[in-house]
Steps between C-alpha positions, in 0.01 A plus 500: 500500500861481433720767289605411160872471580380261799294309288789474208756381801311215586460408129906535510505292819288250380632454167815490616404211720320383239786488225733365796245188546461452131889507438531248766242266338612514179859446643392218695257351189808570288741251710213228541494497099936500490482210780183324265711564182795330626295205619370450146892556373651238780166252369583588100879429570411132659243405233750633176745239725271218479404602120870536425591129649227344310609684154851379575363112595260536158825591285710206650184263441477615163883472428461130610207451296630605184880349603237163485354592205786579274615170612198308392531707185831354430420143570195514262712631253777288542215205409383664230816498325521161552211425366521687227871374464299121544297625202748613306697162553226350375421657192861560371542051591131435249667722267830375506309147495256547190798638320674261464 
């Protein structure tokens, strides 16, 4: 049988070896999770690219679109005036006509 003190240096011994071992795994599992972290960044950084070329091609479709549609606007409001400029032509010459 061993002596306390022996018995308490290889506890020492071996947890020294022992905290050694776990401070080099957690030093090494602590890099792998940096090196998958920056993966995930570089892949984040390439997809909020793509995202941010498609947001910029939706705004330029949508600036044509309504470019088109304040131009049909006009035009159907252009002939409605006329018409109603027709109309009130018409109306003002029956009018005039049964006035007289």
């Amino acid at each position: 049988m061993s002596s306390p003190s022996e018995t308490l240096a290889l506890v020492v011994t071996y947890t020294g070896e022992e905290a050694a071992e776990s401070h080099l795994s957690s030093t090494m599992s602590h890099n792998k999770c940096k090196e998958n972290m920056l993966k995930m960044i570089n892949e984040i950084d390439q997809s909020s690219s793509g995202i941010m070329e498609e947001i910029e091609k939706c705004k330029d479709s949508a600036t044509d679109k309504k470019k088109m549609l304040d131009e049909e606007k006009e035009r159907f409001q252009k002939a409605a005036y006329m018409a109603l400029d027709m109309l009130n032509n018409t109306i003002f010459q029956t009018y005039i006509r049964n006035s007289i």
